[in-house]
C-alpha positions as CSV (number, residue, x, y, z in Angstrom):
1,X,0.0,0.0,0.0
2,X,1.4,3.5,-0.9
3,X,0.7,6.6,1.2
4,X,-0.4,9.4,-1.7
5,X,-0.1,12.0,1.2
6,X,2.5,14.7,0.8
7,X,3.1,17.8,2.8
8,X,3.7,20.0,-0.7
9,X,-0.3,19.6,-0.3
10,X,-0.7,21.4,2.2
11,X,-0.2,25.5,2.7
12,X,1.0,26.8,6.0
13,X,-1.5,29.4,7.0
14,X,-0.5,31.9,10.3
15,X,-3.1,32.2,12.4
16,X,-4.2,35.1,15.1
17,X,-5.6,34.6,18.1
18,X,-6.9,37.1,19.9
19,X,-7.6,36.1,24.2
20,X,-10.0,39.2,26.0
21,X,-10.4,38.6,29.6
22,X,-13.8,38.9,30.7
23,X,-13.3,41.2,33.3
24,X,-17.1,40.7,35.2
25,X,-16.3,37.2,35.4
26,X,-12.5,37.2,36.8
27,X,-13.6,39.9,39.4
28,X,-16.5,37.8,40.7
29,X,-14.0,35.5,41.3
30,X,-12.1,38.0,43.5
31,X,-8.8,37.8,40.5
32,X,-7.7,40.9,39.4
33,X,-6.2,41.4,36.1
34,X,-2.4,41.1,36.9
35,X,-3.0,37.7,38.4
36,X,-5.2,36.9,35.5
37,X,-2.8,37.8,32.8
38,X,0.3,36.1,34.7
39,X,-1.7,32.8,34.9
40,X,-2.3,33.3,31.3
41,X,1.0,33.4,30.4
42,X,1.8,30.4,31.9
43,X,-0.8,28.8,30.7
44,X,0.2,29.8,26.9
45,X,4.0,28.4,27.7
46,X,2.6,25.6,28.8
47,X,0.3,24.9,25.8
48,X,3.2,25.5,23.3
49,X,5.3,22.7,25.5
50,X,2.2,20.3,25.2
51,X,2.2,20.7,21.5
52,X,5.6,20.7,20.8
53,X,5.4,17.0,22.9
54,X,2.4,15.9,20.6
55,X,3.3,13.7,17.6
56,X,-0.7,13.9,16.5
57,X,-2.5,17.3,16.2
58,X,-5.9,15.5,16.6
59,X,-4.9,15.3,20.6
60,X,-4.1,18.8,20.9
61,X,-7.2,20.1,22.9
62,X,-9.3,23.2,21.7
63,X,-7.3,26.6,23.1
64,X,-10.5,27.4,24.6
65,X,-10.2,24.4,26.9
66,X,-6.9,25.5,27.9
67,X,-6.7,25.2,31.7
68,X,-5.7,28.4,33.7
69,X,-4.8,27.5,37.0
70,X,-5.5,31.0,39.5
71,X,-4.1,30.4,43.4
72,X,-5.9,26.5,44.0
73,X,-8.2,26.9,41.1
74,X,-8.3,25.7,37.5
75,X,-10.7,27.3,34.9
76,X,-10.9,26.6,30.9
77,X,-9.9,29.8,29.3
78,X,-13.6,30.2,27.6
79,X,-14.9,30.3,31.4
80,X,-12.7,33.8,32.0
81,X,-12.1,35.0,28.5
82,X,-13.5,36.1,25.0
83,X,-11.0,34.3,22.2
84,X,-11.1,34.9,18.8
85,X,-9.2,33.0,16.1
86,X,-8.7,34.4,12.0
87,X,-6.0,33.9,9.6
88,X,-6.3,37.2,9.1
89,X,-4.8,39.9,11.1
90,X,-6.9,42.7,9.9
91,X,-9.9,40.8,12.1
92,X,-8.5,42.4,15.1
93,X,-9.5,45.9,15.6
94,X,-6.3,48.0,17.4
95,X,-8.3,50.5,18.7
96,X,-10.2,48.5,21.5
């Protein structure tokens, strides 16, 4: 059996993603931003270890079901923020 796959198939497109904190939501949970944003961060780095580990992209979980761990609680990312993902930059509006 030959594999007819070949990766000259396939075109590398760079995707945005754009990740809005939903500020009513982190201050109910008595967070403020800072903390927020730092346990973000880590979060992200984390992610990009995870998928740099994976051999098969079908196991790489949606970003918005990245976990963001805040003091001794963990949250998906779509529980405490808006994301948006294009392939094109223009999506995103600079003036928000």
């Amino acid at each position: 059996m030959t594999d007819d796959f070949d990766d000259d198939d396939f075109e590398e497109t760079e995707v945005h993603i754009m990740i809005e904190p939903r500020e009513d939501a982190i201050a109910k949970l008595g967070v403020d931003l800072d903390a927020f944003e730092e346990a973000l961060s880590k979060a992200i780095d984390k992610r990009f270890e995870m998928i740099d580990g994976l051999g098969d992209e079908d196991e790489i979980p949606p970003i918005e079901e990245t976990p963001i761990t805040i003091g001794d609680r963990t949250f998906a990312l779509k529980e405490l923020a808006d994301i948006v993902i294009t392939d094109d930059e223009d999506d995103f509006d600079e003036s928000e």
